[in-house]
Every structure is written in C-alpha cells, then in structure tokens.
C-alpha positions in Angstrom: 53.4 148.0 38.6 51.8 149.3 41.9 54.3 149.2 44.7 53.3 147.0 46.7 55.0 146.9 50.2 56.4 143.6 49.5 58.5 144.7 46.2 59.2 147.7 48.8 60.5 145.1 51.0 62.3 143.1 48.2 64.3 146.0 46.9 65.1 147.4 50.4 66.1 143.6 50.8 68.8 143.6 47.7 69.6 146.9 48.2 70.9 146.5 52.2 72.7 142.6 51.1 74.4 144.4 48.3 75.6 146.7 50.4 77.1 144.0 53.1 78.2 141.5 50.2 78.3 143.8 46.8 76.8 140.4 45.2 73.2 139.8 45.7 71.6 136.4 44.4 68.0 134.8 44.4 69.2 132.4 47.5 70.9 135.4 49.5 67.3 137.2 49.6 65.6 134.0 50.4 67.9 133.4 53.0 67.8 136.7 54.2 63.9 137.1 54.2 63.0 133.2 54.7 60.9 132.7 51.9 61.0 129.9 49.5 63.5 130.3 46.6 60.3 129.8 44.2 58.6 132.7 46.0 61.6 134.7 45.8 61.9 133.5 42.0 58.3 134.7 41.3 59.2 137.9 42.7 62.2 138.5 41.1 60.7 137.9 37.7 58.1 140.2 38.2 60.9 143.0 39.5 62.4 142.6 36.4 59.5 142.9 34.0 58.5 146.0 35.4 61.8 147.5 35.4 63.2 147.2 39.2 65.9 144.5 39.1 68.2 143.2 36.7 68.9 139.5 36.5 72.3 138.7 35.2 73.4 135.4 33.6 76.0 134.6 36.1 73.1 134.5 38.9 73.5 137.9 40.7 70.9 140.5 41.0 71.2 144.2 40.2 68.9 147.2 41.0 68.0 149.4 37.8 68.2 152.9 38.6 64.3 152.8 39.5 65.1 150.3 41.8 67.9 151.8 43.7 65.5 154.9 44.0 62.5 153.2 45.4 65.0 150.9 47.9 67.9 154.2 48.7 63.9 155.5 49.9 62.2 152.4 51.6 66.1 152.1 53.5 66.1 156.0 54.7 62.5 155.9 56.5 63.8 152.4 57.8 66.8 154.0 59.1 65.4 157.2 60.6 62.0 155.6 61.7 64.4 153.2 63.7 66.3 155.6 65.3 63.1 157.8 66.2 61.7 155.2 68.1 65.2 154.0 69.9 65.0 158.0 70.4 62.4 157.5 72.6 63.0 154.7 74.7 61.6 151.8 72.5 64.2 148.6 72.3 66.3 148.3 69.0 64.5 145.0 68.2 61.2 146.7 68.7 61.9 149.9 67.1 63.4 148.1 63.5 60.4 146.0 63.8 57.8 149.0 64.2 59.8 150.8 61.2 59.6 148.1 59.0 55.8 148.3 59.5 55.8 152.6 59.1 58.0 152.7 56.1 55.5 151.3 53.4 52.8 153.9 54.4 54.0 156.9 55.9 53.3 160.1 53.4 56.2 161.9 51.8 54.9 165.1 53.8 55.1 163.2 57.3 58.1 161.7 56.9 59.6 165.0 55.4 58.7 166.8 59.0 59.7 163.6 60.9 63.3 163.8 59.5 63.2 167.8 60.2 62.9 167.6 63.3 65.2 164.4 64.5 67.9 166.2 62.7 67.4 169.5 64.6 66.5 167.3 67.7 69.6 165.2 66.7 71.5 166.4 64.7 71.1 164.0 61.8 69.7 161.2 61.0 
C-alpha cells in the first residue's frame, strides 16, 4: 500500500488517542477527525489488510508494529515542525495547522537537518 497522507493521518490519529485514552475505537477516530464512521470503517479495513492496524473483536484498534513506525514518525515531524514554527513567532493554532500540512511531504534528509538544528538552537525537540 502507497502511503498515502491520509493513512499517514489515520495512524498518527490512533496513535496520539491511544496515547490520551490507551483504547482507541472506529468512533473515537471519527470523532476525533470528523469523518463519517463508514469512512472511518473503509479506512480501517484497508489499514488492516495491508498490515497497519489490527482490529480486535471487542471493538478497539491496535497499531501493528508497521503501524506504530510510520505513526511514532508522522507524530515526531508533527511535533518538532510545530514547535519550529511557534519558534518563530507563528500562533500555536497556526503552527499545528502548517505542520500537519509539512509532515506528509517533507524528505527524511530535510527533516533530519531541521531537527539538527532546533535541538542545538533549542536544545531538544
């Protein structure tokens, strides 16, 4: 399956409620993203046939190993894309907004240097 940005956006989505909740289900992500529970069904069932998620009989979603990988990665540009941009005066809103956009299609090499240098400039990220 091509990673598209919107299974980017769906993992990253179950990865940052499981986090908050440690239970993720079909209606928490719709919820969470506003998109109909048969859109979020669609998606969910193509997660798990291409090896992402894990459906479980009593209703909760789990990320497979390849799952947590691509979302632990979609989540860390979020996070340091977002600060970056708060870094440099934009609003929070703005700035989350703005990385949400970056994540999907920054390189590995850009974002590699980006992080580099807010952690010396910052001292983490």
């Amino acid at each position: 399956m091509l990673m598209q940005e919107a299974a980017q956006m769906y993992l990253e989505t179950i990865y940052v409620l499981n986090m908050k909740h440690g239970f993720v289900r079909s209606v928490d992500i719709a919820n969470e993203m506003g998109y109909s529970k048969p859109t979020i069904s669609e998606w969910m069932g193509k997660l798990q046939d291409n090896g992402y998620i894990i459906k479980r009989p009593d209703g909760g979603i789990e990320l497979t190993e390849a799952g947590l990988e691509t979302a632990k990665s979609v989540y860390e540009k979020h996070e340091l894309l977002t600060n970056l941009f708060e870094s440099i005066g934009v609003s929070p809103e703005t700035a989350s907004d703005d990385a949400c956009r970056v994540e999907h299609y920054i390189s590995d090499e850009t974002f590699e240097a980006l992080k580099k240098h807010y952690k010396e400039e910052h001292g983490g990220a």
